[in-house]
RONULO-703623 format. One record per residue (C-alpha): x, y, z; residue number from 0; residue in one letter. Coordinates in nm, 2 decimals. Example, Ala and Ser with C-alpha at 12.3 -4.5 7.8 and 13.67 -1.06 7.14 Angstrom:
! residues 2
PT      px      py      pz    i  aa
PT    1.23   -0.45    0.78    0   a
PT    1.37   -0.11    0.71    1   s
END
This chain:
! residues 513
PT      px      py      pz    i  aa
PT   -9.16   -0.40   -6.32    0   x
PT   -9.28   -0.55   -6.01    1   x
PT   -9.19   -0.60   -5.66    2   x
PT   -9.33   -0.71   -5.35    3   x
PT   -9.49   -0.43   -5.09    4   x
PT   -9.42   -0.17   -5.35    5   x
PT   -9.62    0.01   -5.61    6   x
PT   -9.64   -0.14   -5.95    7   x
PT   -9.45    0.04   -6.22    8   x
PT   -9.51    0.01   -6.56    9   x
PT   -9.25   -0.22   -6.70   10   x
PT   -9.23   -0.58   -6.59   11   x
PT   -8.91   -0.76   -6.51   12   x
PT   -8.85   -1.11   -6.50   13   x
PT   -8.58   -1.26   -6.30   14   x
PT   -8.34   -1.48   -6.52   15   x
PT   -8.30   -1.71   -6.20   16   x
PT   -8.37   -1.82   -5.87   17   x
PT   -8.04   -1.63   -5.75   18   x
PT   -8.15   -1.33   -5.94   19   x
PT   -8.48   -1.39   -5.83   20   x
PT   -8.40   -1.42   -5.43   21   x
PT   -8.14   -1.13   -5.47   22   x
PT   -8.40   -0.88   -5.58   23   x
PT   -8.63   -0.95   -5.27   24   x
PT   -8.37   -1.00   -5.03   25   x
PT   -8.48   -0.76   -4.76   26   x
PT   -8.16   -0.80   -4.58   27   x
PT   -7.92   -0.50   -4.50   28   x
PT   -7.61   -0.67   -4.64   29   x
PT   -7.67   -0.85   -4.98   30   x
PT   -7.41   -0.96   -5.27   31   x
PT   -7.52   -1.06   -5.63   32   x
PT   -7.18   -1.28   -5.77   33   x
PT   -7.18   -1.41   -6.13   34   x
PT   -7.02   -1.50   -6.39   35   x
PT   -7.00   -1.24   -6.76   36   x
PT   -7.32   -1.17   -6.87   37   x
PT   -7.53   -1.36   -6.56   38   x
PT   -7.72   -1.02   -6.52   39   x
PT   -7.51   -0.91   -6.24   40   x
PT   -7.56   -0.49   -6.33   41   x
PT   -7.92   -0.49   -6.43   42   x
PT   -8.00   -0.73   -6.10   43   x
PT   -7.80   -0.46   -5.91   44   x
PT   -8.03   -0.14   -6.11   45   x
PT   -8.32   -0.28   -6.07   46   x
PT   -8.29   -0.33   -5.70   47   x
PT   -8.20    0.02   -5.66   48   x
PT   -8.55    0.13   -5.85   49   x
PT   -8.75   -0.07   -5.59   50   x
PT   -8.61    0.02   -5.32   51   x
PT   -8.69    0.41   -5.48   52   x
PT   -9.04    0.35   -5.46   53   x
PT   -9.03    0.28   -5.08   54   x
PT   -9.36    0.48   -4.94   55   x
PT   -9.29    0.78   -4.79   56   x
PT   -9.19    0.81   -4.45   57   x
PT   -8.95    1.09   -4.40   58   x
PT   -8.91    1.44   -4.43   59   x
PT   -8.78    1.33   -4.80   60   x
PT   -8.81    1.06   -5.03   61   x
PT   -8.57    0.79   -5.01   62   x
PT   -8.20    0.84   -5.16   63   x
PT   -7.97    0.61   -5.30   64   x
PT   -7.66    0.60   -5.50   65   x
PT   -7.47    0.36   -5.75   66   x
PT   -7.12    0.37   -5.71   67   x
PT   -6.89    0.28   -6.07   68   x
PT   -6.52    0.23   -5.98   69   x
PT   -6.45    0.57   -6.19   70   x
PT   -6.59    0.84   -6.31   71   x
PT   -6.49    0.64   -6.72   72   x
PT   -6.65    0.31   -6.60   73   x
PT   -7.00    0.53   -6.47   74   x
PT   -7.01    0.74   -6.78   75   x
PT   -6.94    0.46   -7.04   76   x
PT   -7.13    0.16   -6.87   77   x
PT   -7.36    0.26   -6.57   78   x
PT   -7.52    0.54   -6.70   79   x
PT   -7.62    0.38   -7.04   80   x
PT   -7.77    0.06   -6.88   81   x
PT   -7.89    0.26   -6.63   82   x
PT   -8.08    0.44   -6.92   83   x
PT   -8.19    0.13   -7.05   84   x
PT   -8.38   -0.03   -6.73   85   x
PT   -8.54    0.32   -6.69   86   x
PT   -8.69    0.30   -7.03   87   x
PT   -9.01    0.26   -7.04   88   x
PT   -9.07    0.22   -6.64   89   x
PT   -9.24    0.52   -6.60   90   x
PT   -9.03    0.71   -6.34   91   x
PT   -8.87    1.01   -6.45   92   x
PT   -9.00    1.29   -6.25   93   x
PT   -9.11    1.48   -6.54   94   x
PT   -9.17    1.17   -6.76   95   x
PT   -8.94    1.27   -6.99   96   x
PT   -8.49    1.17   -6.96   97   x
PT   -8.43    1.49   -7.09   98   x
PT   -8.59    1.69   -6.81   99   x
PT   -8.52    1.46   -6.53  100   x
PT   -8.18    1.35   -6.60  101   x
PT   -7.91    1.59   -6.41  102   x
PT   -7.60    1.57   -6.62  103   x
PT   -7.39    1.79   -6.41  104   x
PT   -7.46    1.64   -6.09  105   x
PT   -7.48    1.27   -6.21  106   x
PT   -7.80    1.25   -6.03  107   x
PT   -8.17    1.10   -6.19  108   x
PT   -8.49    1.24   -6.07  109   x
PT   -8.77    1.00   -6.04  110   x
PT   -9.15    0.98   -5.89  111   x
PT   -9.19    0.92   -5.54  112   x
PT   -9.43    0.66   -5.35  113   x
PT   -9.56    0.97   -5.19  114   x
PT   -9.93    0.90   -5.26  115   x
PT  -10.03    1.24   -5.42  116   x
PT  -10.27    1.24   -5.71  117   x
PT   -9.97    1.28   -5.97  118   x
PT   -9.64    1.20   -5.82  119   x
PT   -9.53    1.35   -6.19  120   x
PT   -9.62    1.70   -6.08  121   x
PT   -9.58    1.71   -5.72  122   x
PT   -9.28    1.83   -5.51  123   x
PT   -9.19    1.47   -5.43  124   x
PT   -8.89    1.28   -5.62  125   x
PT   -8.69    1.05   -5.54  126   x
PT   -8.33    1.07   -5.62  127   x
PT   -8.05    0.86   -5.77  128   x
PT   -7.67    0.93   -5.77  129   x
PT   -7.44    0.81   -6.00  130   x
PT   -7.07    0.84   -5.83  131   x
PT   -6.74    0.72   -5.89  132   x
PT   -6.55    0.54   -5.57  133   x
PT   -6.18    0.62   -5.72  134   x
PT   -6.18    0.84   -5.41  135   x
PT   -6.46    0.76   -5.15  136   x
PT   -6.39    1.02   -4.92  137   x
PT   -6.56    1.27   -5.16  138   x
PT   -6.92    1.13   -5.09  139   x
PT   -6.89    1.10   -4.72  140   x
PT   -7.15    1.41   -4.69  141   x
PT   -7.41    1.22   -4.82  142   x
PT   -7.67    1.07   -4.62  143   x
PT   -7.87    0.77   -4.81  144   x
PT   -8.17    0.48   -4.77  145   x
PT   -7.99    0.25   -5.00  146   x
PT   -7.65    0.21   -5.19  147   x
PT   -7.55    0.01   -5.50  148   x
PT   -7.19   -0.08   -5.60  149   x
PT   -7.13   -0.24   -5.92  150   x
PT   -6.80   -0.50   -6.00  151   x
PT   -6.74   -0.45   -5.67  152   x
PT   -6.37   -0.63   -5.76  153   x
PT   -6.32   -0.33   -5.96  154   x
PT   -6.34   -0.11   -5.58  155   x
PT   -6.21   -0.14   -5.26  156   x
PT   -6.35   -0.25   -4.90  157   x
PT   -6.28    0.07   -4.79  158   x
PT   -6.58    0.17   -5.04  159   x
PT   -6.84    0.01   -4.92  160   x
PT   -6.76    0.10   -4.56  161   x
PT   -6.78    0.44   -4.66  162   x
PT   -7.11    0.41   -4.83  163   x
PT   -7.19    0.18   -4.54  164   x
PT   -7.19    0.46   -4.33  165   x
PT   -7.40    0.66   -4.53  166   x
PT   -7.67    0.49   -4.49  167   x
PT   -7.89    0.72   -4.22  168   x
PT   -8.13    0.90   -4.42  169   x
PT   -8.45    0.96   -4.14  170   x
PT   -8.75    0.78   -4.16  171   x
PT   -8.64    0.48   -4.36  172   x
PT   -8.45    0.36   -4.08  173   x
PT   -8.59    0.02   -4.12  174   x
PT   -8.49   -0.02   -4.48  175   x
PT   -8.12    0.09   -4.52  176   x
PT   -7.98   -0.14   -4.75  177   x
PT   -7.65   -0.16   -4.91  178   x
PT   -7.54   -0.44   -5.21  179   x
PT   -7.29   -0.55   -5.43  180   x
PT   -7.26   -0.72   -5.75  181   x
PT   -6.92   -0.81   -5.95  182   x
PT   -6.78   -1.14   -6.10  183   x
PT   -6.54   -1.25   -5.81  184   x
PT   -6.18   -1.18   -5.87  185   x
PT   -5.97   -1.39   -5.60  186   x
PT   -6.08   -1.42   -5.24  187   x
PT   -6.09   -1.05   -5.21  188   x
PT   -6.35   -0.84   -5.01  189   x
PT   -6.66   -0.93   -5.10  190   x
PT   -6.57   -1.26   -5.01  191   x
PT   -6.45   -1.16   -4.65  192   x
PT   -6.77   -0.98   -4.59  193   x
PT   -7.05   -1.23   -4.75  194   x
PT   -6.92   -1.53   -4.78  195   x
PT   -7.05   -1.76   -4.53  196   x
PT   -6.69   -1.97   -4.58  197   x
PT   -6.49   -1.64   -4.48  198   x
PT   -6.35   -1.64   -4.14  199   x
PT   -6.27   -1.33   -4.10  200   x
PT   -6.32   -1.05   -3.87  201   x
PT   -6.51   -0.85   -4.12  202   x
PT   -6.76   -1.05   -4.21  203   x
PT   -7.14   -0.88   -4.21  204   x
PT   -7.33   -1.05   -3.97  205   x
PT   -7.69   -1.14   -4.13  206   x
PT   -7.55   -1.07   -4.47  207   x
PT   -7.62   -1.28   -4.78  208   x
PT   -7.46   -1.39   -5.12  209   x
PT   -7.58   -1.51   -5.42  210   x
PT   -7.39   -1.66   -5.74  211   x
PT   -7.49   -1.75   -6.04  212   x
PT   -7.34   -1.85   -6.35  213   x
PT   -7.33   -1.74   -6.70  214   x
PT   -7.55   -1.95   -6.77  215   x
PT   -7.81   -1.88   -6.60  216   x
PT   -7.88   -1.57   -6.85  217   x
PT   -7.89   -1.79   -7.16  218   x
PT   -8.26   -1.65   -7.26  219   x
PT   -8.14   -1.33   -7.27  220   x
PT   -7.69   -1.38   -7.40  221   x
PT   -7.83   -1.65   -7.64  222   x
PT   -7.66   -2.01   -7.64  223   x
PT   -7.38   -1.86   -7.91  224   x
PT   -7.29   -1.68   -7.63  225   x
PT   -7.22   -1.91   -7.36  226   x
PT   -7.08   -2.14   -7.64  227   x
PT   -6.81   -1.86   -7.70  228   x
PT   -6.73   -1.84   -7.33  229   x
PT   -6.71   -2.24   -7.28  230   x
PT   -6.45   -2.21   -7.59  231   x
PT   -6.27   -1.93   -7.49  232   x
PT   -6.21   -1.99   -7.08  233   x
PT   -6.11   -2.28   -6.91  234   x
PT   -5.96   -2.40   -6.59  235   x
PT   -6.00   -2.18   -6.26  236   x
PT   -6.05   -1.89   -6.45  237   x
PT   -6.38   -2.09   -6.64  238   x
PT   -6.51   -2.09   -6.24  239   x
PT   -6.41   -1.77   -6.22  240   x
PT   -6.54   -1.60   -6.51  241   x
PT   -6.82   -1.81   -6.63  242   x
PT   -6.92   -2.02   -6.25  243   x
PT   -6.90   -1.70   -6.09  244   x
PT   -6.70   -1.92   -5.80  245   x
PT   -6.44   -1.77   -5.58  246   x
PT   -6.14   -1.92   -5.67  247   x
PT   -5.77   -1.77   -5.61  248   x
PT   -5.63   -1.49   -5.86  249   x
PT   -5.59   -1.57   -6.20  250   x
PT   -5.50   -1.29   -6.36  251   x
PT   -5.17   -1.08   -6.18  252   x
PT   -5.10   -1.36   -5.88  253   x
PT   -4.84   -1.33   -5.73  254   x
PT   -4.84   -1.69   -5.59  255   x
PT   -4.93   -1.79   -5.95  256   x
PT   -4.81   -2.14   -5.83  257   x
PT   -5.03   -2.19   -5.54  258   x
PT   -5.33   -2.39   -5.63  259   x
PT   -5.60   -2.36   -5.29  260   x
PT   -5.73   -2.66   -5.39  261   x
PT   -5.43   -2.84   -5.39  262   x
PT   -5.23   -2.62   -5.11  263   x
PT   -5.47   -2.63   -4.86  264   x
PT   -5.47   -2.99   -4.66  265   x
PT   -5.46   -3.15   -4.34  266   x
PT   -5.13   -3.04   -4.21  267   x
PT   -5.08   -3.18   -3.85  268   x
PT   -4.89   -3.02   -3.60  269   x
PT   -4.55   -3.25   -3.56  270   x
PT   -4.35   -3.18   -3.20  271   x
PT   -4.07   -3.37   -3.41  272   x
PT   -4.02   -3.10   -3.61  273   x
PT   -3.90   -2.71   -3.55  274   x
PT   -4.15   -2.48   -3.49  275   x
PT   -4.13   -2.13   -3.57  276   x
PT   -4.34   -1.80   -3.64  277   x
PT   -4.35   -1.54   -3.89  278   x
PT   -4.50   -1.13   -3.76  279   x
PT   -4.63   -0.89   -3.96  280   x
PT   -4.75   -0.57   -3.76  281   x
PT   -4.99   -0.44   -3.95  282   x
PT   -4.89   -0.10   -3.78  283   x
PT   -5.25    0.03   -3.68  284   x
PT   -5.41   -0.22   -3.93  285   x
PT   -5.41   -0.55   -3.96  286   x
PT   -5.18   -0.79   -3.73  287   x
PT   -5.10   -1.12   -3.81  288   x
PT   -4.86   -1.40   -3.72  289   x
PT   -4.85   -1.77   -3.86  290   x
PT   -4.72   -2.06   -3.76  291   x
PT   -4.47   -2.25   -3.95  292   x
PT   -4.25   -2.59   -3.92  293   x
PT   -3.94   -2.65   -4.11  294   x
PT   -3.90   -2.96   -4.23  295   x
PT   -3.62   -3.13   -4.50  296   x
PT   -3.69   -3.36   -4.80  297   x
PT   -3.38   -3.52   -4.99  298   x
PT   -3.23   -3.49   -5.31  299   x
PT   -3.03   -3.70   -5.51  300   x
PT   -2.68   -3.70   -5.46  301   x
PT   -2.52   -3.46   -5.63  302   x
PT   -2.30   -3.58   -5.96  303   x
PT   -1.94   -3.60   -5.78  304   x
PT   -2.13   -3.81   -5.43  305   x
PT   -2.01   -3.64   -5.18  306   x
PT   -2.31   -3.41   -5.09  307   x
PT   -2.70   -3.55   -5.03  308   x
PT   -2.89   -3.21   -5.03  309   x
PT   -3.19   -3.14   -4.90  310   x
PT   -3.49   -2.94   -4.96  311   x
PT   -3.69   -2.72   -4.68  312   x
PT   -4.04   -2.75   -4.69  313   x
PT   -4.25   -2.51   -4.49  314   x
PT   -4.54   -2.63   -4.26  315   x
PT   -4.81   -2.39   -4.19  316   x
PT   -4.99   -2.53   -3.89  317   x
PT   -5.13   -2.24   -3.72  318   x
PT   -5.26   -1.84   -3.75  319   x
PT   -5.40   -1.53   -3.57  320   x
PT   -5.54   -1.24   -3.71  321   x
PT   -5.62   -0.93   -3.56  322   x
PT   -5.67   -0.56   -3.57  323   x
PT   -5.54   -0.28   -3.38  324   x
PT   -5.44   -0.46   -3.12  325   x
PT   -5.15   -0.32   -2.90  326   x
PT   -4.83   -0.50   -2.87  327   x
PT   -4.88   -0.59   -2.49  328   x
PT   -5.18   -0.75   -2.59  329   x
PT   -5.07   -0.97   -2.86  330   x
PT   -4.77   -1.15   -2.66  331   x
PT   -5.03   -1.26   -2.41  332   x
PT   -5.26   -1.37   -2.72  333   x
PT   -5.00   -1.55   -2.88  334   x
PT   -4.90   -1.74   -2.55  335   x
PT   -5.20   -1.87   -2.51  336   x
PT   -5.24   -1.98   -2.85  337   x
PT   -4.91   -2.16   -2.80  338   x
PT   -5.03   -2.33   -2.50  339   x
PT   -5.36   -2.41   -2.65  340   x
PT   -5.24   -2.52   -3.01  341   x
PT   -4.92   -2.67   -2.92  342   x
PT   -4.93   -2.78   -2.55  343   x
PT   -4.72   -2.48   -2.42  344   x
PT   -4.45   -2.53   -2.68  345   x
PT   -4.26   -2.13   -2.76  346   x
PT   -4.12   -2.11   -3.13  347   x
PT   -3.77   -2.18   -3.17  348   x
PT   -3.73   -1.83   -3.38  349   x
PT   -3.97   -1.55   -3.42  350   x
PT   -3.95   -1.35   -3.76  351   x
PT   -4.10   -1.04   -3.79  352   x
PT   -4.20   -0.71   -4.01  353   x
PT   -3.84   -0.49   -4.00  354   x
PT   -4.08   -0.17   -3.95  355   x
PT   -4.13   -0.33   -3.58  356   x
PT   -3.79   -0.14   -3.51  357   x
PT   -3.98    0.19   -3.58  358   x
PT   -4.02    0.36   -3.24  359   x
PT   -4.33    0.53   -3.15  360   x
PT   -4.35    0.87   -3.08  361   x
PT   -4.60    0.82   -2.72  362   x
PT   -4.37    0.61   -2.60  363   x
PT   -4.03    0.60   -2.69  364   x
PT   -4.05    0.24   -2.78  365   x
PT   -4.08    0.04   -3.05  366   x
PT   -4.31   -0.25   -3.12  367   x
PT   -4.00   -0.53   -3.16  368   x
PT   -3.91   -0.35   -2.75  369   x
PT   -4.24   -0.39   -2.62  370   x
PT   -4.27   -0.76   -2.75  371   x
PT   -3.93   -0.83   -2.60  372   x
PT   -4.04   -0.75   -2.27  373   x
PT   -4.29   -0.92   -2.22  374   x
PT   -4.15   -1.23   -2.33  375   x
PT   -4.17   -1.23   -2.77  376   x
PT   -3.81   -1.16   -2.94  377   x
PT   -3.86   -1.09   -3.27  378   x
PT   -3.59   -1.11   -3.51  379   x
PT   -3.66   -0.82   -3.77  380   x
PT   -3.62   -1.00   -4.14  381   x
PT   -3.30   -0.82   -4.40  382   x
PT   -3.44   -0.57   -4.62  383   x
PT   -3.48   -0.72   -4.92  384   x
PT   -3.67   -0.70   -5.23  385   x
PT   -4.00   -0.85   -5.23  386   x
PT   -3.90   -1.03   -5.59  387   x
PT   -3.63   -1.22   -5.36  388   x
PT   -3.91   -1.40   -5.10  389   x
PT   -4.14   -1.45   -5.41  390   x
PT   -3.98   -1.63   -5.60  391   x
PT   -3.82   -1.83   -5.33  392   x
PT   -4.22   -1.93   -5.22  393   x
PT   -4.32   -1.93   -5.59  394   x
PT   -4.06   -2.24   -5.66  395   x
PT   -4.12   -2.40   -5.38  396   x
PT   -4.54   -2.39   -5.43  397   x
PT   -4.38   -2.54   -5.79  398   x
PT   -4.23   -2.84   -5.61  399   x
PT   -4.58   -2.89   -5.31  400   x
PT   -4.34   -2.78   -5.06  401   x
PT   -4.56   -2.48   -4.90  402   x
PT   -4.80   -2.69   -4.72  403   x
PT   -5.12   -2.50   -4.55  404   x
PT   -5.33   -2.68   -4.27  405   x
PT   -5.69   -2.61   -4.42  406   x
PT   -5.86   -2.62   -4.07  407   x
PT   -5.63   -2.36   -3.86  408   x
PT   -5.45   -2.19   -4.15  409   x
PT   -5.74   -2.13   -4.40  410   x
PT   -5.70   -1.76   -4.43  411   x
PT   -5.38   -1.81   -4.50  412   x
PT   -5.41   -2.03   -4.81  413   x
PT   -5.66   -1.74   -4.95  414   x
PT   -5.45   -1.47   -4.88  415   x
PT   -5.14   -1.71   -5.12  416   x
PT   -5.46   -1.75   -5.37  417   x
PT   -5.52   -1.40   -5.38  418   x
PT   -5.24   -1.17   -5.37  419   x
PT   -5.20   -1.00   -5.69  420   x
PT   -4.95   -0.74   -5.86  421   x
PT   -5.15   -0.45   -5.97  422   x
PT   -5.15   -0.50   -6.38  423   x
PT   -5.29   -0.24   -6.67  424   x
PT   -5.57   -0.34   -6.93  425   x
PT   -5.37   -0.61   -7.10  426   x
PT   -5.30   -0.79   -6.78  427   x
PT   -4.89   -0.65   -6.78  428   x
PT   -4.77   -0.59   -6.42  429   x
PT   -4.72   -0.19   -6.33  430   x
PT   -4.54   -0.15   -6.04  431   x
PT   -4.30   -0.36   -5.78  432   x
PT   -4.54   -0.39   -5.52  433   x
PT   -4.80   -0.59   -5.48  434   x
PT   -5.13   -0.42   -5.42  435   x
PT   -5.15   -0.36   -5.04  436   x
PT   -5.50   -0.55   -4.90  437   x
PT   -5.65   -0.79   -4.63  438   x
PT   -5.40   -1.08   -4.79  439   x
PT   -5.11   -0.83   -4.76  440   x
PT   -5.05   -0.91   -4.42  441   x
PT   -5.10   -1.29   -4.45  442   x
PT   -4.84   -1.29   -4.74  443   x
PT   -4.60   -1.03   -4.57  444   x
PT   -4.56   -1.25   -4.23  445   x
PT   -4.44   -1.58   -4.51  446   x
PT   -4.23   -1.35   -4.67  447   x
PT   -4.05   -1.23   -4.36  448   x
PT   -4.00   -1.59   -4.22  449   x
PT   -3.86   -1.68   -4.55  450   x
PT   -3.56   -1.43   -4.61  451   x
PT   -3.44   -1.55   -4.29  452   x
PT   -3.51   -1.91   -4.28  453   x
PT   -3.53   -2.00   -4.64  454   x
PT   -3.21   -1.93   -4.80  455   x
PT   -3.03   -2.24   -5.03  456   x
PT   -3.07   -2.57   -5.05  457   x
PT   -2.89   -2.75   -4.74  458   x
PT   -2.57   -3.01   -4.75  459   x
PT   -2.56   -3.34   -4.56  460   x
PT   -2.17   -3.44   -4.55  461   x
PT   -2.15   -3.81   -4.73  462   x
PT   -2.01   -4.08   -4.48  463   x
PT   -1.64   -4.09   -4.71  464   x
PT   -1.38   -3.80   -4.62  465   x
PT   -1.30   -3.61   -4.96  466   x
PT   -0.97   -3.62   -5.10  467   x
PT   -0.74   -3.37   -4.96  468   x
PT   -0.62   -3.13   -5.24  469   x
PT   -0.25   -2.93   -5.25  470   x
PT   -0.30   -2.54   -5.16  471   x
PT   -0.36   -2.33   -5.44  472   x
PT   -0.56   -2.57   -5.68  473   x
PT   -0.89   -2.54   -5.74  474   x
PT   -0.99   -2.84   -5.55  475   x
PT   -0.84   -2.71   -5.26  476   x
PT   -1.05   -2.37   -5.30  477   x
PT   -1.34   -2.60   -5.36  478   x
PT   -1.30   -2.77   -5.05  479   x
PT   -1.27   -2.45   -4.86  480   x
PT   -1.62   -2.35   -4.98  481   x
PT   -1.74   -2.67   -4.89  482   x
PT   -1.60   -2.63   -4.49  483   x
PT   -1.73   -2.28   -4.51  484   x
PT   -2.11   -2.43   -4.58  485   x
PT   -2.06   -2.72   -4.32  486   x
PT   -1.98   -2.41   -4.04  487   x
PT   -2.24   -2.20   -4.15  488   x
PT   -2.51   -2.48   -4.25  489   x
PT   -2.53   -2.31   -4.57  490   x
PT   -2.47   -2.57   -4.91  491   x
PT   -2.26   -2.35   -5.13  492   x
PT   -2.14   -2.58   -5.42  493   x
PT   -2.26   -2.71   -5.73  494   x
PT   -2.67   -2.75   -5.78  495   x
PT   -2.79   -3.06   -5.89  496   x
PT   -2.96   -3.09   -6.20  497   x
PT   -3.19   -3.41   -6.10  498   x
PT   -3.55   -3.39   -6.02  499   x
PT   -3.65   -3.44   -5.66  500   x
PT   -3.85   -3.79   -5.54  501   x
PT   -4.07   -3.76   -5.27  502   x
PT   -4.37   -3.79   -5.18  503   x
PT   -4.58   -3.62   -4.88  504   x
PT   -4.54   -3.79   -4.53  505   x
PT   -4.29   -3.92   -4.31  506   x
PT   -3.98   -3.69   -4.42  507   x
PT   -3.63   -3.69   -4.23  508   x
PT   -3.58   -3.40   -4.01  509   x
PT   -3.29   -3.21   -4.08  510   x
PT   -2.96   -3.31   -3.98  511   x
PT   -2.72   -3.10   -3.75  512   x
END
């Protein structure tokens, strides 16, 4: 094994690819190795942690670091074997032997230090390695480190790596604190927000770098048979997934299994025409968001009897914020100015928001739907309802193209629809009613809450012809009072066609009132 500006160990390792390659020597606090099965995404990830052991000197210690497993089964079963396997025949166990320099009880390896004494075998220098589980990252916040690994970082959390982020102040090496990741990507989840250069969001680390790299690239050491099997065996978005190493939305557990980002997320122009509306989600000390939405109708076929045309809503996604922590004062004078800025001063006919705005807080007395409200923002609080009810709603409409997301001012947006997920067991069966609660939480909240309000049934347009008047008491005369109940509440109660809908994108006839 060798690497640049380090001493040379006795095992040599050859880099399977230019990303491996660059990833190794990546000096770089912030670096991410993504790849697809079997692209050498663990051993890139060990082998950077063994340089970076071998730093000289320079402290009142050697340097520490730590490879973080996303449980204590997945570090026992899989790191700690392969971890095995790159230290065999490297020459740095502390006492040359596994046996004697492998601490089962604390999960920790003992190797030689760059410490230049005669035999850094027999010194008091070493250099140590933790092996640790991030199920619960709170439990290594003592630690203080020169370099972190974590591997299938999908398998973890964000909250992870800012953990071992911050454990990155061991003295003297304060010039090479380094922390990385490498996983195959699983939806645009957190490693994306934080190395992709495409990310826009807040969290992205400045200076930070990704890599990907596909299957593929590890074909001298899988074997073609190998990638063969995977070419047979994956295919569509899940293929770039799995086998590109590409971010693409979820594909295993969506819960906007209908929403294609390639397809969703287009030029959506902002249409004065049309209504314009927003859609809160408070965050409450997290993350705040609030999206932009215009309603706009596509027609049906009449229905069979001709006296209905219905239409269809389509929802418009022309605009977004995001932020974090930010106090209710200050986010009605951030959205004004993004309304006067985005849509030449225009206010939303309706605001939608999180029902938990209604909570009052305990400083104040007031709630966050109050504050809002006085300084200009009413927020109508959307009906409790299942989140089953919304998702279904948004997953048949994504069905028909009728969720349309503006890829320039909305693009977090359409990542957070690609990338909401249900949390699932082993065999990919959902577990629980919620979906699990990240960065695209809030995103997909916000829609949800606009959507039990806004979205309910398909809408009636009265035909030109009166219908026939029916004698009290028949069923045509019930049926007709249904029908006069939907023309007063703008609701279309009768019978659901069973034609397909024709349309196309463009032009479409606002709704009628």
């Amino acid at each position: 094994m060798e690497a640049r500006g380090v001493v040379a160990l006795q095992k040599t390792v050859v880099p399977n690819s230019e990303a491996q390659r660059d990833f190794l020597v990546d000096p770089e606090p912030a670096t991410a190795y993504i790849g697809g099965v079997g692209s050498g995404k663990t051993f890139a990830g060990i082998v950077k942690g063994l340089v970076k052991s071998q730093l000289p000197l320079a402290g009142p210690s050697p340097p520490r670091g730590a490879i973080g497993a996303s449980s204590f089964g997945v570090l026992k079963k899989v790191m700690v074997p392969q971890f095995f396997e790159v230290m065999d025949g490297a020459g740095l166990w502390k006492t040359r032997k596994r046996v004697t320099s492998w601490v089962k009880s604390e999960m920790m390896a003992r190797l030689i230090a760059n410490c230049g004494c005669p035999d850094p075998h027999s010194c008091d220098h070493e250099a140590n390695i933790y092996l640790v589980s991030l199920d619960d990252p709170d439990e290594i916040r003592g630690m203080e480190l020169t370099w972190f690994y974590i591997d299938e970082g999908r398998n973890t959390t964000g909250y992870a790596w800012e953990v071992l982020w911050g454990r990155l102040r061991q003295k003297g090496y304060e010039g090479h604190h380094a922390g990385w990741v490498c996983s195959t990507s699983n939806g645009y989840d957190w490693m994306w927000e934080r190395f992709s250069a495409e990310s826009s969001s807040e969290k992205r680390i400045d200076g930070a770098h990704l890599y990907v790299a596909s299957s593929m690239a590890n074909v001298k050491n899988t074997g073609q048979d190998y990638i063969d099997r995977l070419r047979a065996q994956y295919h569509g978005r899940f293929f770039e997934q799995e086998v590109l190493g590409r971010f693409v939305g979820m594909t295993e557990g969506a819960v906007f299994f209908e929403f294609d980002p390639k397809d969703g997320a287009i030029d959506v122009p902002y249409r004065p025409d049309l209504p314009l509306y927003s859609e809160w989600d408070f965050g409450m000390g997290d993350q705040n968001v609030v999206l932009f939405m215009q309603l706009e109708y596509i027609p049906w076929k009449p229905d069979p009897a001709g006296r209905k045309v219905l239409l269809k809503p389509v929802k418009r996604y022309v605009g977004a914020m995001e932020q974090n922590n930010t106090s209710a004062e200050a986010w009605a004078r951030l959205f004004m100015e993004y309304c006067d800025k985005r849509f030449d001063g225009r206010r939303p006919a309706g605001n939608i928001g999180d029902p938990a705005g209604r909570q009052r807080h305990q400083s104040s007395g007031k709630s966050t739907i109050e504050v809002l409200g006085a300084f200009g923002v009413d927020i109508t609080p959307a009906p409790q309802r299942p989140v089953d009810y919304a998702v279904n709603l948004h997953n048949n409409m994504m069905a028909d193209h009728r969720i349309l997301v503006d890829q320039t001012n909305c693009l977090r947006l359409a990542q957070a629809l690609s990338s909401h997920r249900w949390p699932v067991d082993k065999n990919g069966q959902r577990k629980a009613n919620l979906p699990v609660h990240d960065w695209s939480s809030h995103y997909c909240d916000a829609s949800r809450y606009g959507t039990t309000v806004l979205i309910e049934q398909e809408i009636g347009e009265e035909a030109p012809e009166a219908p026939k008047e029916y004698q009290p008491g028949t069923m045509g005369h019930i049926r007709q009072q249904i029908e006069a109940i939907a023309s007063d509440t703008d609701v279309w109660l009768g019978p659901q066609p069973t034609s397909e809908v024709i349309w196309t994108p463009g032009p479409i006839v606002p709704r009628s009132r």
